[in-house]
Residue frames relative to the residue before (quaternion, step in Angstrom):
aa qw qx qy qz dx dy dz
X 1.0000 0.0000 0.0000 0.0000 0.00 0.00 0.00
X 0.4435 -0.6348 0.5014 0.3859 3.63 -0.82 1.27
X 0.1061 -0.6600 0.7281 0.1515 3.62 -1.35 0.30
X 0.0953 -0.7541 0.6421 0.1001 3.50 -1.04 1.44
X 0.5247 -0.6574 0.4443 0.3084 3.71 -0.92 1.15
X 0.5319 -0.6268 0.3840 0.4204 3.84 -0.94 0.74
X 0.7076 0.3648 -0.5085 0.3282 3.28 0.04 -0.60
X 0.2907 0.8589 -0.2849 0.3108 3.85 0.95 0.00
X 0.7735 0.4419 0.1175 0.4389 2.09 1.16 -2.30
X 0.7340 0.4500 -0.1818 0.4750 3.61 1.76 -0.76
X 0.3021 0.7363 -0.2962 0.5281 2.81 2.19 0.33
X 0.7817 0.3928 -0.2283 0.4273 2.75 0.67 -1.67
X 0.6675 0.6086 -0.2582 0.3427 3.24 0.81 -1.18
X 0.7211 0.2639 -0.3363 0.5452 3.88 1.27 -0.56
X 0.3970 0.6207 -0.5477 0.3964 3.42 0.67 0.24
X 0.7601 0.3819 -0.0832 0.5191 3.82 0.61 -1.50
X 0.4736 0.6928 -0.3832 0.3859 3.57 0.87 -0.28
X 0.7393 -0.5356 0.2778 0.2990 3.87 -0.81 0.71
X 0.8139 0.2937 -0.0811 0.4946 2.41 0.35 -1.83
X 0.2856 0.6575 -0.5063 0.4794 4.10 1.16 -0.30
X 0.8934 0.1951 -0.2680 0.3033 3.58 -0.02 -1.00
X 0.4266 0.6752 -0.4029 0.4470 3.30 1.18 0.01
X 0.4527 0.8306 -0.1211 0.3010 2.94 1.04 -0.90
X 0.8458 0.2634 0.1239 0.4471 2.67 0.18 -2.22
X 0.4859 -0.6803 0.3217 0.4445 3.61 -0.60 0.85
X 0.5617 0.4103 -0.6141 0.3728 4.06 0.16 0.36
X 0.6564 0.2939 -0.3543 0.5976 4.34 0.86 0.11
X 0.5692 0.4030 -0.5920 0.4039 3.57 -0.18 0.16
X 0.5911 -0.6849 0.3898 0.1721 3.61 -1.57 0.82
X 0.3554 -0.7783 0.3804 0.3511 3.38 -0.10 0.61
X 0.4768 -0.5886 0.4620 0.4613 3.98 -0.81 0.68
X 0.6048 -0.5864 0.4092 0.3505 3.37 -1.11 0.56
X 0.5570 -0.4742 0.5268 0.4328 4.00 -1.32 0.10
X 0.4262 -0.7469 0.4456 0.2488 3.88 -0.61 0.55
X 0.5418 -0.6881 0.3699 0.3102 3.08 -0.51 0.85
X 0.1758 -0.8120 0.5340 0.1569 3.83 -1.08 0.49
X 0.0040 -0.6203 0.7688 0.1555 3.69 -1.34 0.40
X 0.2301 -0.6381 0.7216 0.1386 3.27 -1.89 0.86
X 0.3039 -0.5487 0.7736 0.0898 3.34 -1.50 1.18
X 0.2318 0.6731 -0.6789 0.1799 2.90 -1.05 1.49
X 0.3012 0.7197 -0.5241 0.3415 3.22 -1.17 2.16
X 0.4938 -0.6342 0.3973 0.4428 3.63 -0.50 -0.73
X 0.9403 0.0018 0.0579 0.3354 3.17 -1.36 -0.83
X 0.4716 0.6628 -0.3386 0.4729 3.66 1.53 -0.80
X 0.8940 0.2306 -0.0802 0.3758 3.32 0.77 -1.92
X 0.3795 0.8116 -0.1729 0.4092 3.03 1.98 -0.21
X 0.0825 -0.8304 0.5199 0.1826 3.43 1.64 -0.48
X 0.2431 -0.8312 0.4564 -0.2042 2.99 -0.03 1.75
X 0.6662 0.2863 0.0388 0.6875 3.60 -0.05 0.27
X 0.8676 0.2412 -0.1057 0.4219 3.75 -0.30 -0.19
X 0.7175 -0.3876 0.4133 0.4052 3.43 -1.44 -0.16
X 0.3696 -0.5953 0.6092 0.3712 3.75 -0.66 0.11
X 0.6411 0.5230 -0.4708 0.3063 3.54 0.13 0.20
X 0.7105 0.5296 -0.1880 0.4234 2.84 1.58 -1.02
X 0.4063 0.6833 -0.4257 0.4322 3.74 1.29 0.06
X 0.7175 -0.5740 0.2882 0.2695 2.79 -1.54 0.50
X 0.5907 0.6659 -0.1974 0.4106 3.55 1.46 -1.10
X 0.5027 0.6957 -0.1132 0.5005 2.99 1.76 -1.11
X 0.7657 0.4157 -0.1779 0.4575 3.35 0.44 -1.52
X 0.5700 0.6308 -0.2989 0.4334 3.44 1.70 -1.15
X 0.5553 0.5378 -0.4102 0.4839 3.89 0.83 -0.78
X 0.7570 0.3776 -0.3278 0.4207 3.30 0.39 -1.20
X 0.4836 0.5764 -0.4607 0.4708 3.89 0.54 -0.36
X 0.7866 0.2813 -0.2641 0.4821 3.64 0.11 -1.42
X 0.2425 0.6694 -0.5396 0.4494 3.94 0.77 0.29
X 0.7752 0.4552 -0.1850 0.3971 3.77 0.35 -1.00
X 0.6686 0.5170 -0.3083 0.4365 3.26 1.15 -0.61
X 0.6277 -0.5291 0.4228 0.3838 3.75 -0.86 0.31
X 0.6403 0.4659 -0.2855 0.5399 3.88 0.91 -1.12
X 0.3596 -0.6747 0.5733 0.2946 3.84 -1.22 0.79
X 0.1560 -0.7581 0.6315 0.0470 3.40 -0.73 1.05
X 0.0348 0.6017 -0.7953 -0.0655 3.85 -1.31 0.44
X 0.3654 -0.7202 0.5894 0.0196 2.76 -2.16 1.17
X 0.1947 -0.7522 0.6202 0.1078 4.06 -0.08 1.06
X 0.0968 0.5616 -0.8216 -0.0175 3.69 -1.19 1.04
X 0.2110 0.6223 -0.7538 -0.0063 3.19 -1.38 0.81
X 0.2160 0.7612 -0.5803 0.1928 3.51 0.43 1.52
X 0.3013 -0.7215 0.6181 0.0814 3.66 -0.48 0.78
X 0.5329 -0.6102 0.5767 0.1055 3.78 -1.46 0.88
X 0.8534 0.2579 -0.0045 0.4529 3.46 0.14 1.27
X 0.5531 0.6055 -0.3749 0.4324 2.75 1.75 -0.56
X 0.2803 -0.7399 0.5396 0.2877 3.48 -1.50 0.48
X 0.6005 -0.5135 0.2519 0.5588 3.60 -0.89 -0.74
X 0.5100 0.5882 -0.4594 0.4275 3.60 1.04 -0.13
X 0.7464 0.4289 -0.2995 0.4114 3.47 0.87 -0.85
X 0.6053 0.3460 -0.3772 0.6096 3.55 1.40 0.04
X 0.6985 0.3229 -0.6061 0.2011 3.23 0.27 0.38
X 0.3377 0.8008 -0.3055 0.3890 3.12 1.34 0.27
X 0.7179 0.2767 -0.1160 0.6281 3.29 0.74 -1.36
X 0.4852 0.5587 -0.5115 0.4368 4.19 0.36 -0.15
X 0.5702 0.5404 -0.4479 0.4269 3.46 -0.58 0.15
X 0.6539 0.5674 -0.0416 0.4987 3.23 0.31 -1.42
X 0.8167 0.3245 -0.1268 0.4601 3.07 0.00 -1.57
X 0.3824 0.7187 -0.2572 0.5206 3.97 1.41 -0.45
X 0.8099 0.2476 -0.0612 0.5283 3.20 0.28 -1.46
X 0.5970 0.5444 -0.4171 0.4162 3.38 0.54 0.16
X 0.8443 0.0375 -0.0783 0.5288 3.35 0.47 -1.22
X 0.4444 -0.7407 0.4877 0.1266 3.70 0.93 0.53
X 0.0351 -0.9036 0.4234 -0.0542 3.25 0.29 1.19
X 0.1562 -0.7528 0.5017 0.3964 4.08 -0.92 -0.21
X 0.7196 0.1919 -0.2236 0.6288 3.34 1.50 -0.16
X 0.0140 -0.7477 0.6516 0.1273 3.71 -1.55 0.09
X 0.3014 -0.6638 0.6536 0.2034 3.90 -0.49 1.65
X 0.1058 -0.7377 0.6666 0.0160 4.04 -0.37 1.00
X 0.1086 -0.8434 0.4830 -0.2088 3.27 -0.17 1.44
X 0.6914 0.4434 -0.3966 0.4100 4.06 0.88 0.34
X 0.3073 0.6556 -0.6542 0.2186 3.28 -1.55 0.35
X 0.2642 0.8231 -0.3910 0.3159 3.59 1.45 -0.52
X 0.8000 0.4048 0.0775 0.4361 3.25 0.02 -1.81
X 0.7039 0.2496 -0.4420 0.4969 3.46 1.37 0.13
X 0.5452 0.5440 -0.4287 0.4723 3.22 0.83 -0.40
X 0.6896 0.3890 -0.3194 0.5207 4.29 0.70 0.09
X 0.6666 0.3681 -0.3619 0.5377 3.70 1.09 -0.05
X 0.5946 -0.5301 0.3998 0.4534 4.00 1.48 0.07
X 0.4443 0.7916 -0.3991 0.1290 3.68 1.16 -0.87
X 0.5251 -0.6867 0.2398 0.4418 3.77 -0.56 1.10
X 0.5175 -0.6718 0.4142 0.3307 3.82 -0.91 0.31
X 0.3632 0.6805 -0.3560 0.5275 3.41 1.90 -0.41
X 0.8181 0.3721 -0.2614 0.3522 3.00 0.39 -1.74
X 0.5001 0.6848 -0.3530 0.3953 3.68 1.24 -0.85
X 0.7935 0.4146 -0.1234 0.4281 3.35 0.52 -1.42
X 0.6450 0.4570 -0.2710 0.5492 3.59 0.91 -0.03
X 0.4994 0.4197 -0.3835 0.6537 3.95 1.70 0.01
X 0.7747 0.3020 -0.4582 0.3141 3.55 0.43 -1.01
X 0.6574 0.5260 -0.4014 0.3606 3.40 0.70 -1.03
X 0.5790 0.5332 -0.4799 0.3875 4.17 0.73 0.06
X 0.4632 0.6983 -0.3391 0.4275 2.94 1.29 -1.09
X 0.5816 0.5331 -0.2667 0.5536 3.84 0.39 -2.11
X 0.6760 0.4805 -0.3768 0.4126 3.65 -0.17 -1.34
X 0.7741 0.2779 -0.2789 0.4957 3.67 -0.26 -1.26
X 0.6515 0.4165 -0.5340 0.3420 3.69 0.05 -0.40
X 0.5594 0.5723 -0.3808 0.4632 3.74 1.11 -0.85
X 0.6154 0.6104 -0.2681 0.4205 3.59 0.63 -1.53
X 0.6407 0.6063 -0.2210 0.4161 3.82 1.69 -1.25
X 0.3653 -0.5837 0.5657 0.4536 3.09 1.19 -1.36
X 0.5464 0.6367 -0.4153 0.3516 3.82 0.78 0.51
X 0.2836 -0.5975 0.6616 0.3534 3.88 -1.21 0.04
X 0.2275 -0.7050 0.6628 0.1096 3.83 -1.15 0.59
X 0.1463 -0.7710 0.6149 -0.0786 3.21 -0.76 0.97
X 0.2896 -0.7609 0.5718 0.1008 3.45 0.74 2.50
X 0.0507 0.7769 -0.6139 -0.1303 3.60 -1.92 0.75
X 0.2124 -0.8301 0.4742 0.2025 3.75 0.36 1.58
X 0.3888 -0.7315 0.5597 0.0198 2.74 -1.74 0.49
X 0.0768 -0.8014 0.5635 0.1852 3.95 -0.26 0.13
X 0.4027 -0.7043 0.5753 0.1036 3.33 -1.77 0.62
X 0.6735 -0.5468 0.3022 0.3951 3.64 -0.87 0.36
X 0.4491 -0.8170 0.1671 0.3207 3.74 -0.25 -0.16
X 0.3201 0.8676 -0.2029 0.3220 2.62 2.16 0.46
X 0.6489 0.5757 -0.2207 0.4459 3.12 2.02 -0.69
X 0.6922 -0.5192 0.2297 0.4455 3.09 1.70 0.58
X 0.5631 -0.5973 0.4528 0.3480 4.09 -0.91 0.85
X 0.7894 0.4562 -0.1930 0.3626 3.27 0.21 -0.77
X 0.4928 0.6281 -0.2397 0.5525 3.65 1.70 -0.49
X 0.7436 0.2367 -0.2171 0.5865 3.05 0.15 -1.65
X 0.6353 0.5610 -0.4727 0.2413 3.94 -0.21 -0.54
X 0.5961 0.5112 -0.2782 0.5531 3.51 1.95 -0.76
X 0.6976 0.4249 -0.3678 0.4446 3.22 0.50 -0.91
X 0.7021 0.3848 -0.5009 0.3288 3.82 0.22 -0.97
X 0.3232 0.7781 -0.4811 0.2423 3.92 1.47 -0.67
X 0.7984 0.4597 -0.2297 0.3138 2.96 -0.22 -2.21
X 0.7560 0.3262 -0.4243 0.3769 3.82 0.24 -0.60
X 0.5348 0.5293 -0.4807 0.4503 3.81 1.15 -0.29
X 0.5653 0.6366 -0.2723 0.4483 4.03 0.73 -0.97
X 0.8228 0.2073 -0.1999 0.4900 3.12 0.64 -1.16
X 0.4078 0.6255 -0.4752 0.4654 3.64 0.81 -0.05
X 0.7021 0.6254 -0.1686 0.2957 3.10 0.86 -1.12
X 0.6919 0.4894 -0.1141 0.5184 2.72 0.58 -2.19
X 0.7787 0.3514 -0.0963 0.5108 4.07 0.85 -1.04
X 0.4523 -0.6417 0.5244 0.3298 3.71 1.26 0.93
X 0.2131 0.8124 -0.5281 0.1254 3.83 0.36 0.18
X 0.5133 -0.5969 0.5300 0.3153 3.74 -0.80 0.35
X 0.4270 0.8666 -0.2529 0.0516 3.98 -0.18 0.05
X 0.2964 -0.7878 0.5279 0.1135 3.33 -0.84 1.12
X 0.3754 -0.7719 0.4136 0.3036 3.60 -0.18 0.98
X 0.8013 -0.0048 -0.0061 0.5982 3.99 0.39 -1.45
X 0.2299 -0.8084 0.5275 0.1241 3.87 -0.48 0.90
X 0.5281 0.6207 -0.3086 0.4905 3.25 1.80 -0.03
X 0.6356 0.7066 -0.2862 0.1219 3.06 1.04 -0.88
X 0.6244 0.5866 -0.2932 0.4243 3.53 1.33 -0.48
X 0.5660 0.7036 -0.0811 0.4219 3.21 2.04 -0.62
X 0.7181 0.5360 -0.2097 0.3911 3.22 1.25 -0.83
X 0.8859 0.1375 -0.2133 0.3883 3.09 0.61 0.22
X 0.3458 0.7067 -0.3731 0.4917 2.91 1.15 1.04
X 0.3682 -0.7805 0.4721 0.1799 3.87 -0.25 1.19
X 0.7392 0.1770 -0.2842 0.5844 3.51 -0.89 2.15
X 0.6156 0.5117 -0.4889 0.3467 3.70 0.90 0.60
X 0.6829 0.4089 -0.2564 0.5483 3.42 1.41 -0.40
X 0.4406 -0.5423 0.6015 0.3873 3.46 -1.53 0.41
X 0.7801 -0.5232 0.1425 0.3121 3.00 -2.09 0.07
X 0.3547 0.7484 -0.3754 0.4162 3.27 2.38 -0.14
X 0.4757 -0.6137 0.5873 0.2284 3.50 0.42 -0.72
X 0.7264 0.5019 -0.2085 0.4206 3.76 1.10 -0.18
X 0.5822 0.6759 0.0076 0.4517 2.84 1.48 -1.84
X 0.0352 0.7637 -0.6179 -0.1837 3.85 0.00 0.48
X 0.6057 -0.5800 0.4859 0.2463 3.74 -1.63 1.11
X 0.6725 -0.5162 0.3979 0.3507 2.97 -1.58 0.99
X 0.5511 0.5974 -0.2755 0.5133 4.05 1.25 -0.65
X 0.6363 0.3724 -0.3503 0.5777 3.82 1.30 -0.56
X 0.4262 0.6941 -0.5637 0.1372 4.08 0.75 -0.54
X 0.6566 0.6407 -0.2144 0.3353 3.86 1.19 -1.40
X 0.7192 0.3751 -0.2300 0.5377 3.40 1.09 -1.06
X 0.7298 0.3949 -0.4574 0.3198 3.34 0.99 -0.32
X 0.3641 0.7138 -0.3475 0.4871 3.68 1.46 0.02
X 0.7779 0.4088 -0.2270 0.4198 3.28 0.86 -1.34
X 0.6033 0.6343 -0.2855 0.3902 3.54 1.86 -0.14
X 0.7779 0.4032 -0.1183 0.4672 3.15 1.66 -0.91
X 0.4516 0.6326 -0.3456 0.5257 3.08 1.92 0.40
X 0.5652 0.5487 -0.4147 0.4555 3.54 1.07 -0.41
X 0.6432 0.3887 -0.3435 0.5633 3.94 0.67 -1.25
X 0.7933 0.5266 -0.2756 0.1319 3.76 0.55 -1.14
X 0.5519 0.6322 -0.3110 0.4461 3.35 1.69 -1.25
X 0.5889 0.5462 -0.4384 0.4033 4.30 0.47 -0.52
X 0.5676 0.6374 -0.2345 0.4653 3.29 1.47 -1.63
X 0.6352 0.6059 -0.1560 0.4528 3.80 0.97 -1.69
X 0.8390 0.2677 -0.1414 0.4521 3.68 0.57 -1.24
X 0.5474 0.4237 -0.4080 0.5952 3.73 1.62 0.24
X 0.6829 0.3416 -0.5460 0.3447 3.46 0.40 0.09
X 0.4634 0.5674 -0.4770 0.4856 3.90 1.31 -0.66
X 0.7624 0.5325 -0.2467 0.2725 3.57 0.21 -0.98
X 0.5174 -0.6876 0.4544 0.2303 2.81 1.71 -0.62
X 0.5621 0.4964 -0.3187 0.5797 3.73 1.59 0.17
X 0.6360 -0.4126 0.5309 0.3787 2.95 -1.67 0.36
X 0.5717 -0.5016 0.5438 0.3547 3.74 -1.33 1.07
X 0.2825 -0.5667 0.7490 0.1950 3.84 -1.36 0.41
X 0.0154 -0.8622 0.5026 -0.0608 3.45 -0.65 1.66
X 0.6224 0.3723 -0.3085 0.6155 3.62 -0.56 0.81
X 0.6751 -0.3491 0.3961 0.5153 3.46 -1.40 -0.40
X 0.6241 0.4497 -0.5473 0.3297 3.78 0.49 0.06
């Protein structure tokens, strides 16, 4: 009869033992994949004028830094871009970094080239579609134009992102500029452009619609869209 020596045996025994494997890095849980939001938009989010650090999207990474969940921030906004030209490039960009939220953020640039609001609102709302279609919550940011382009223009154009916010239960912050404008050192020298000195307040605008959006995805809930 084989005779195995005890201490052999207490080897064996913590080797095979429960908690041993818990232990050991093939039972210990992996940290989750970190969660992602894509900023997707133009020049607003694009930190324009300035350092990319200094932008707003930028400042957002560092905010979610504090939270316990690992967050990463995607800006692939582009200067100029319209919504035809994001919807174009969205797809793509979707599959790549696989968001749980996207702050969609263009429309800017048609409403300054005259572009139809029909046409605006049928790019964003595909847009909405494919990010849903993705498995994402979109968090619509509207935008307003100057009033030179005439009552009846701007009154359509600012429409379509309230409508559709609507019409698609949609998280949403109509003007993120708006605390900005008239305040001395938030704009560049264009008058459009908000200053590297406006980057904080405008963070601090899209964090109100965004943080509910932030703690249902940590949680593991459906985002809480709109004002609910």
């Amino acid at each position: 009869m084989l005779r195995i020596p005890l201490v052999v045996m207490g080897l064996i025994a913590l080797l095979w033992s429960p908690g041993a494997a818990a232990n050991s890095p093939e039972g210990q849980n992996p940290s989750p994949e970190p969660l992602t939001i894509l900023v997707f938009g133009d020049s607003l989010s694009a930190a324009y004028g300035m350092p990319e650090s200094a932008g707003w999207p930028a400042l957002l990474e560092e905010r979610l830094e504090e939270r316990e969940r690992d967050w990463e921030v995607e800006n692939v906004s582009i200067s100029g871009d319209t919504t035809a030209g994001g919807r174009t490039r969205l797809p793509e960009v979707l599959d790549r970094t696989a968001p749980v939220l996207v702050i969609l953020a263009l429309g800017g640039n048609d409403g300054l080239r005259g572009l139809p609001p029909a046409a605006m609102r049928e790019n964003l709302e595909a847009m909405v579609e494919a990010i849903e279609t993705a498995g994402a919550e979109t968090l619509l940011l509207g935008i307003r134009i100057p009033p030179n382009y005439g009552r009846r223009y701007t009154e359509r154009f600012e429409a379509v992102y309230a409508d559709l916010a609507e019409a698609r239960e949609l998280a949403f912050e109509p003007f993120f500029l708006e605390d900005i404008l008239l305040e001395d050192g938030m704009l560049m020298d264009d008058g459009i452009h908000p200053s590297e000195a406006a980057q904080p307040h405008l963070l601090d605008a899209v964090w109100s619609r965004l943080e509910p959006m932030v703690k249902a995805a940590e949680a593991g809930k459906p985002p809480c869209n709109g004002d609910g």
